[in-house]
C-alpha positions in Angstrom: 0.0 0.0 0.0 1.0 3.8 -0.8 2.4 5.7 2.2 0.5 7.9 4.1 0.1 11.0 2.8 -1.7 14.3 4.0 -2.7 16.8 1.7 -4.1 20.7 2.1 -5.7 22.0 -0.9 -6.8 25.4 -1.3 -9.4 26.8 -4.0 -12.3 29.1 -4.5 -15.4 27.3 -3.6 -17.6 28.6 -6.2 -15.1 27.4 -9.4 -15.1 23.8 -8.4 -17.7 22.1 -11.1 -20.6 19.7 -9.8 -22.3 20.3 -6.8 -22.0 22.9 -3.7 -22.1 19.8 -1.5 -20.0 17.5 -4.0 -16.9 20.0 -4.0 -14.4 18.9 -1.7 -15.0 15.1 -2.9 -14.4 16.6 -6.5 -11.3 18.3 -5.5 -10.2 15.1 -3.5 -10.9 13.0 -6.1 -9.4 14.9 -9.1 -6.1 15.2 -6.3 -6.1 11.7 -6.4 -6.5 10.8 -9.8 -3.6 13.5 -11.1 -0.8 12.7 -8.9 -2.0 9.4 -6.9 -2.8 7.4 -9.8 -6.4 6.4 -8.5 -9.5 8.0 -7.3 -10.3 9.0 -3.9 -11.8 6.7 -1.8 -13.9 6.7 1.7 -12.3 2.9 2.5 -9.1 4.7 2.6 -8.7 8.1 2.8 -10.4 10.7 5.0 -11.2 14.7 4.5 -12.0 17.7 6.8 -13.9 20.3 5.9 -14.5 23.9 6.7 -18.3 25.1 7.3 -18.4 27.1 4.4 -16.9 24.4 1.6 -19.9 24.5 0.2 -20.3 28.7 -0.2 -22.4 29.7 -2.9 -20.2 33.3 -2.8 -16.5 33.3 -3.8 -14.5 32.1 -1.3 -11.1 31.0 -1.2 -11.2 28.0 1.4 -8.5 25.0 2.5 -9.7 21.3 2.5 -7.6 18.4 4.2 -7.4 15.3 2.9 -5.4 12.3 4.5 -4.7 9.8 2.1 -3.8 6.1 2.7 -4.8 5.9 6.2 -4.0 2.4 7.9 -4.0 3.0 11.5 -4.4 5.8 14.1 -1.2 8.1 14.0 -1.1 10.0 17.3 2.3 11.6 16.2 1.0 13.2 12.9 4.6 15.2 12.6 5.9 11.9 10.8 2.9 12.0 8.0 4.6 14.2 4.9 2.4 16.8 4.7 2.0 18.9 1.3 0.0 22.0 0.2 -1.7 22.9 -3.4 -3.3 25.2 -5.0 -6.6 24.2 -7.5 -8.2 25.9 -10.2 -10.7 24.8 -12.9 -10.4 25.9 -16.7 -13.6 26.7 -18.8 -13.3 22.9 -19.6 -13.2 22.2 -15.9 -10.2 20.7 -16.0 -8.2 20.9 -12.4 -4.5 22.5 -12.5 -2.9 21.9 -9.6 -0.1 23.7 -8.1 2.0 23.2 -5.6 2.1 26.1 -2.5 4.9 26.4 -0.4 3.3 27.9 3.2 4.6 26.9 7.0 1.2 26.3 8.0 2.3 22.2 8.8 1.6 23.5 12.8 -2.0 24.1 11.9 -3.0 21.2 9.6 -1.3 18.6 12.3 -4.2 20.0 14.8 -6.6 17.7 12.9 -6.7 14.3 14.1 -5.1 11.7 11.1 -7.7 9.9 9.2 -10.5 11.9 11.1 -12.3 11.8 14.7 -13.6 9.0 17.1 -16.7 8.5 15.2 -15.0 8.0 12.1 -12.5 5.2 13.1 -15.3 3.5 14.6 -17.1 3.8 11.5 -15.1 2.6 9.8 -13.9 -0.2 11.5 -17.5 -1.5 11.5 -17.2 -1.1 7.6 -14.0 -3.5 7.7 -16.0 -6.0 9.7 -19.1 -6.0 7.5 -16.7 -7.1 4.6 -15.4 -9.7 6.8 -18.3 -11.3 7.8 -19.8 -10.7 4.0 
């Protein structure tokens, strides 16, 4: 499996095609599929939002996705940490970018792979599969 990877991506909420409420998936998803090599995916990766991802005014928010998540990391320091820029063409094509900020002291205040709740949901995901 890939190594654990968190991302922040940055973008103006109201240029990312689909759906208000579809965004950051879209802009998870077209992460993954331009420099992972494969589509986002809810079994394995994880992403926090802001309140207002969804803005119908122009906004210019952050989204943080954690990508490959095995286990619980409670030093998040060791997770490489990167930070891009998005924006869509008229054909609404994503162009990433990469951004070079020192912001790694805020992202690491989100808990890897996401909260309680999600860990336990998805551990009752990985037993459902296993007992079919």
């Amino acid at each position: 499996m890939a190594e654990e990877l968190r991302i922040a991506i940055r973008y103006i909420t109201v240029n990312v095609p689909g759906l208000p409420s579809n965004r950051a998936q879209q802009v998870a998803d077209d992460f993954a599929i331009s420099k992972l090599s494969r589509h986002f995916s809810y079994d394995q990766d994880f992403i926090h939002c802001p309140s207002d991802f969804d803005s119908d005014t122009p906004k210019s928010v952050w989204i943080l996705c954690d990508f490959n998540v095995r286990q619980r990391q409670p030093e998040i320091n060791n997770i490489p940490t990167e930070f891009w820029k998005v924006t869509y063409d008229n054909k609404q094509s994503a162009n990433f970018k990469e951004h070079q900020t020192n912001a790694k002291h805020f992202v690491n205040s989100y808990p890897w792979g996401g909260r309680d709740d999600e860990w336990i949901y998805r551990s009752q995901r990985r037993e459902a599969v296993l007992l079919g």
